[in-house]
N, C-alpha and C positions, 0 to 999 in steps of 0.2 A: 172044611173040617170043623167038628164041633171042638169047642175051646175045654171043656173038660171038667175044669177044675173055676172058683169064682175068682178075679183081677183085673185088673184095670186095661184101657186100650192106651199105647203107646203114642198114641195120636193127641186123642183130645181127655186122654185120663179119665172117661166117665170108665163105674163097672160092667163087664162084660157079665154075663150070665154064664154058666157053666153049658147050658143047653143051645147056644146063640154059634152060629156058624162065624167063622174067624179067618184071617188071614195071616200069614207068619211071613217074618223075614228076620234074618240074625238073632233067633231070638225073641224078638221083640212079636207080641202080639195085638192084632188091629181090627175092629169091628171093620164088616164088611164095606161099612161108606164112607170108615178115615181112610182106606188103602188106597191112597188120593197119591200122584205127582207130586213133585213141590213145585214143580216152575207150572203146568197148563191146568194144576187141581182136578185132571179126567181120574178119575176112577179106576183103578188096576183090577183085571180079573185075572183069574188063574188060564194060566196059560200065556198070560202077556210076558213077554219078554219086560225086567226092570234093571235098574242098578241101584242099590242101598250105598250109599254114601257118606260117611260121618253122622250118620242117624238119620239119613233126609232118601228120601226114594225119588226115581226119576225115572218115567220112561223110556223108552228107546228112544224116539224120538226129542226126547230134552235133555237125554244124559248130556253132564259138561263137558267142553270139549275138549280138553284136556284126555280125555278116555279115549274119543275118537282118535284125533293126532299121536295117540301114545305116549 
């Protein structure tokens, strides 16, 4: 999705371009190459399954385990 409007990336704070394709979650928007993991740093695309946590993203795969056990 194009970002729209000019702002910063929620990741690494550089500016986003208005015309620069983006990625969202709670809000927060992220140039396509910080929509990173926190714990394996892979690169999230759409359609991946994630989880947004206290500001930190996690894949399937790395979400805390705390979520899995309930």
């Amino acid at each position: 999705r194009l970002f729209g409007n000019s702002g910063a990336c929620s990741a690494c704070g550089q500016s986003i371009p208005a015309s620069e394709l983006v990625m969202r979650a709670q809000g927060n928007v992220y140039h396509l190459k910080c929509f990173t993991c926190s714990t394996c740093r892979n690169r999230l695309v759409p359609g991946d399954r994630f989880h947004y946590i206290n500001g930190s993203l996690f894949c399937e795969h790395d979400r805390p385990t705390a979520l899995i056990n309930g």
